[in-house]
C-alpha positions in Angstrom: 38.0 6.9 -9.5 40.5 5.7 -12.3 42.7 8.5 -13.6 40.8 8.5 -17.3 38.0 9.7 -15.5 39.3 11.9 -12.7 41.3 13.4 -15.6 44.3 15.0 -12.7 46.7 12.2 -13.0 47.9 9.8 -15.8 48.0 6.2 -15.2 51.3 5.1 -14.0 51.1 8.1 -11.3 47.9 7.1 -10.4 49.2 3.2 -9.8 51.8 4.6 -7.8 50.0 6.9 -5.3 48.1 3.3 -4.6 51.0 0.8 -4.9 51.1 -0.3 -1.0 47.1 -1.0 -1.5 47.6 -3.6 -3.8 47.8 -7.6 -2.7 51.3 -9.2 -3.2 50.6 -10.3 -6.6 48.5 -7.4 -7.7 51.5 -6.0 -7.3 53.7 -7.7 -9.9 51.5 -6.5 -12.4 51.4 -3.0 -10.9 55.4 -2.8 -11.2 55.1 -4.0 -15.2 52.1 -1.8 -16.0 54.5 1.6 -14.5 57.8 0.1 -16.5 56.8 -1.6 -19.5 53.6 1.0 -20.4 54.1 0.3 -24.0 53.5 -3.1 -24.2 50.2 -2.8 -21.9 48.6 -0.9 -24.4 48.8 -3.2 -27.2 49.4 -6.8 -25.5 46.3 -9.2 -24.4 45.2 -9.5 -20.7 47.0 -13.2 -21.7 50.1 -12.0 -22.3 50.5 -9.4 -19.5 50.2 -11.6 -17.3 52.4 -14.2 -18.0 55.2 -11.4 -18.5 54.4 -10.3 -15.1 54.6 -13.9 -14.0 51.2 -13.6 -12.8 47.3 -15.1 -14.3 45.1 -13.8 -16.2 42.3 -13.1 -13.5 44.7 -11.2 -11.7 45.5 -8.8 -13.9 41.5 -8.5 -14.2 41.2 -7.9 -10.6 44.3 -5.7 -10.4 42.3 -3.7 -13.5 39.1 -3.0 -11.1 40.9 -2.5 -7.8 42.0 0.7 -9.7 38.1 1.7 -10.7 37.9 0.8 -14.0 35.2 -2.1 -15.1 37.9 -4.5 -16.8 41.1 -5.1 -18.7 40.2 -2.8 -22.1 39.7 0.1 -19.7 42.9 -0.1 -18.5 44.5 -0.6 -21.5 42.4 2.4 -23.2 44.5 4.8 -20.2 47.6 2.9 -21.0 47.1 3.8 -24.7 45.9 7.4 -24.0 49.4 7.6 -21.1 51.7 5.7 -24.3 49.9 8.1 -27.1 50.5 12.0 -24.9 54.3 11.0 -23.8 56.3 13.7 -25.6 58.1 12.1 -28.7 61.7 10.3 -28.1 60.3 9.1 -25.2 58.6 5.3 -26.0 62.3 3.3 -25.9 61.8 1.5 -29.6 60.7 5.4 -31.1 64.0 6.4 -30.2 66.5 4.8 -32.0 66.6 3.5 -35.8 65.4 0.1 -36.0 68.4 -2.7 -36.5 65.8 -5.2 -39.1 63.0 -4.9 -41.7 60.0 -5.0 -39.9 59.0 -8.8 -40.6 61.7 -10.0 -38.4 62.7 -13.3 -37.1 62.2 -14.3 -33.4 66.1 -14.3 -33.4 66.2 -10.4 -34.9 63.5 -9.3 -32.4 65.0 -10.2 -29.4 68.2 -8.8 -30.8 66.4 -5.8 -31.4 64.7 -5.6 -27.8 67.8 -6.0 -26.3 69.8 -3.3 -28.1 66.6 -0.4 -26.9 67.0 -2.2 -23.9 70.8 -0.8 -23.1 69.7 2.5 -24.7 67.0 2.8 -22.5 68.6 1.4 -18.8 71.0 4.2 -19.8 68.3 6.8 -20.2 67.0 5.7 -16.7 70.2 6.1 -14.6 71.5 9.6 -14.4 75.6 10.1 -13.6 74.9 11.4 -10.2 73.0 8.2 -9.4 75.8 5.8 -10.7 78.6 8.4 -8.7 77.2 8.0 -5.6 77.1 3.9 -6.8 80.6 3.6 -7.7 81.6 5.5 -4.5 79.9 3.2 -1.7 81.7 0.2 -3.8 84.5 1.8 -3.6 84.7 3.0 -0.1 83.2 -0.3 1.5 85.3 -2.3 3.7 83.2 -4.9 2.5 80.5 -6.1 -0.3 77.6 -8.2 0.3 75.9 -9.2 -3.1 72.4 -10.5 -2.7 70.8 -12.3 -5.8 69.0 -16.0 -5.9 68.0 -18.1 -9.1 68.7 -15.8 -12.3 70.2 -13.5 -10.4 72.6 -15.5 -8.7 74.8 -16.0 -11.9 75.0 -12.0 -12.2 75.9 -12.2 -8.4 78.6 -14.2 -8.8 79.7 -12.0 -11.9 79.7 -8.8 -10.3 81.7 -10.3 -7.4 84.3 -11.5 -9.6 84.8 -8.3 -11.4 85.6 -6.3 -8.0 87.2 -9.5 -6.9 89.9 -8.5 -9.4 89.9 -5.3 -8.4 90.9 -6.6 -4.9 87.3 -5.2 -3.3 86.5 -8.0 -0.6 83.0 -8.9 -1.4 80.8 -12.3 -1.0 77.7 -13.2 -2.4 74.3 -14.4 -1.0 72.6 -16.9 -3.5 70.6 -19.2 -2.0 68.9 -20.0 1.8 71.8 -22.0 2.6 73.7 -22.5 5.8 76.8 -20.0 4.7 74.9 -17.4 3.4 72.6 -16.6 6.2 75.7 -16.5 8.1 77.0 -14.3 5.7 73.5 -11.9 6.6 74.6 -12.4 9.8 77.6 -10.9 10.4 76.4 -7.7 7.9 77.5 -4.4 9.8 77.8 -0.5 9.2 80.9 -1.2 7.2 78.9 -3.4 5.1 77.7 -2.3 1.9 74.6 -4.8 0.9 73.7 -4.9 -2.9 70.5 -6.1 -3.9 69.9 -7.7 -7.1 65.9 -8.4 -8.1 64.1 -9.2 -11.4 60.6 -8.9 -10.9 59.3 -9.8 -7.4 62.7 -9.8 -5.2 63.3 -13.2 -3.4 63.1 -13.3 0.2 66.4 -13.8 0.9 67.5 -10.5 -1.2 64.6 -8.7 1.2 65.9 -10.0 4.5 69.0 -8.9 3.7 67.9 -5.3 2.6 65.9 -5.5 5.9 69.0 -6.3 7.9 70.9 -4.2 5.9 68.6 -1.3 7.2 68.1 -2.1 10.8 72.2 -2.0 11.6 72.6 0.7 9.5 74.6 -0.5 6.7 74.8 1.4 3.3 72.5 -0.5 0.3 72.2 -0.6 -3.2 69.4 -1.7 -5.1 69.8 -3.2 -8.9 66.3 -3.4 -10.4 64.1 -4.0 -13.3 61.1 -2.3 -11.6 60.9 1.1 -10.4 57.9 -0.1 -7.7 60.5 -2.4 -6.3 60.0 -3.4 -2.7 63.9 -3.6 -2.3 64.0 0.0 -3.9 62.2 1.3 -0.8 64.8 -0.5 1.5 67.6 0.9 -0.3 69.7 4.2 0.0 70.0 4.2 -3.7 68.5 2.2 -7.2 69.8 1.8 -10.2 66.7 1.0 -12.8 67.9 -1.4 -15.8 65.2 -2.2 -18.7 64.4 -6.2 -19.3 61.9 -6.0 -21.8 61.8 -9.2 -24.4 59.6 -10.7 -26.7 61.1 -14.1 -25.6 59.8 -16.4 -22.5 62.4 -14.6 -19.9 63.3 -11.4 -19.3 66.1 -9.3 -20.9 69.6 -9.1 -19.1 71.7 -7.1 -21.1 70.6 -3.9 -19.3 71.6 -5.9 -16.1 75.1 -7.0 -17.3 75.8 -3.2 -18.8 75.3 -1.3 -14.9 77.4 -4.2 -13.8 80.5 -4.1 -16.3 79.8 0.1 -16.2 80.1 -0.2 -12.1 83.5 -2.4 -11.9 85.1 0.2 -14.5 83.8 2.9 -12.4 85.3 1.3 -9.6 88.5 0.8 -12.1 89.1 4.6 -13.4 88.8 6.1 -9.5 92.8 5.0 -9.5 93.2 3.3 -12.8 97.0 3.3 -12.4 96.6 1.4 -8.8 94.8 -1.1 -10.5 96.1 -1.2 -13.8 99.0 -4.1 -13.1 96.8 -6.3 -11.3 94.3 -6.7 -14.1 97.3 -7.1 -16.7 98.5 -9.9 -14.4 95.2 -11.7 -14.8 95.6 -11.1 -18.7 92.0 -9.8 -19.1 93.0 -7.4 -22.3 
């Protein structure tokens, strides 16, 4: 029985008691119905899908493997969920908008990404990012997992501790040298696990391995349902919401940059000569 007619549980509780139900893809729209609730309620069947990089039909048969008859009824509980959430809470509510309201494609994706920061930092509380900035910190070594899109932030992340002389690789595609890289991940290992919308295999098998020898993991996500999430010893949530064709990275870059300078400030005098003798400031 859906939640609107159970009336004990709101939608995005209701999605996650079933989440391991689901089929694979059922499950990309599952993980963008629970973090992007505000643009279910007022977006076509159309468009949810392709932002969940999914069809049409799926989100249809997502919409009836949770009881209700089609897409409107699910949207009418994502509406009623969006519509009772106590005020300050809906992301673009929260914060003054930056443009008139007849903005250009340019100004609204501006504008998504600046509620986008606001809210990644609303999702992540300083205990979370602690325990983050300690396991960098403290590894012997850093494995950074991230393929396609992700492989640029990889490679990004990996520089900024590079400079702060924390030994780390990356993992960014099914080659040769990265599964060799998997292989030799140990206890001392600290795997990081980056993953916008469905994770890549590669990111999962090293999460997996990760897991089996025991090695500490952190999970970098845009989706709270995140199959990586469950592999992990702790997430950090960033928001990618856009009104363009691909996701939002900002939120993505700002835990990454915020991360290194935690890093940094542990023993900012330590590190302090080396980064002047790159010239970074």
């Amino acid at each position: 029985m859906p939640p609107a007619a159970s009336g004990h549980q709101n939608l995005s509780t209701y999605i996650t008691s079933r989440f391991d139900e689901f089929s694979r893809s059922q499950k990309d729209v599952a993980q963008y119905v629970v973090d992007h609730l505000d643009e279910v309620a007022f977006h076509t069947a159309e468009e949810l899908a392709r932002r969940a990089s999914t069809s049409s039909s799926t989100v249809v048969r997502f919409s009836q493997a949770l009881g209700f008859e089609g897409f409107p009824e699910l949207q009418a509980a994502a509406r009623d969920e969006y519509r009772r959430r106590p005020s300050g809470t809906h992301g673009r509510e929260s914060v003054s908008p930056l443009f008139s309201l007849d903005q250009s494609a340019f100004e609204a994706a501006v504008a998504a990404d600046f509620v986008n920061v606001e809210e990644t930092a609303r999702k992540v509380s300083r205990s979370q990012v602690d325990a983050a900035v300690e396991a960098i910190a403290t590894a012997e070594k850093v494995l950074i997992a991230g393929t396609d899109q992700m492989a640029f932030f990889a490679s990004y992340l990996r520089h900024l501790l590079m400079l702060l002389d924390v030994r780390a690789e990356i993992a960014a595609s099914p080659s040769q040298e990265a599964l060799s890289r998997l292989g030799r991940i140990d206890e001392r290992t600290l795997v990081v696990g980056l993953s916008a919308g469905r994770p890549h295999p590669l990111v999962l098998r090293a999460m997996k391995i990760a897991r089996h020898r025991k090695a500490p993991t952190l999970a970098i996500v845009d989706a709270t349902l995140s199959e990586i999430s469950k592999l992990a010893d702790r997430s950090l949530y960033y928001s990618s919401n856009s009104p363009a064709y691909i996701r939002s990275h900002v939120g993505l870059l700002s835990i990454l940059q915020a991360l290194a300078y935690g890093v940094y400030a542990r023993d900012a005098p330590q590190h302090e000569d080396r980064i002047k003798a790159f010239k970074l400031k």
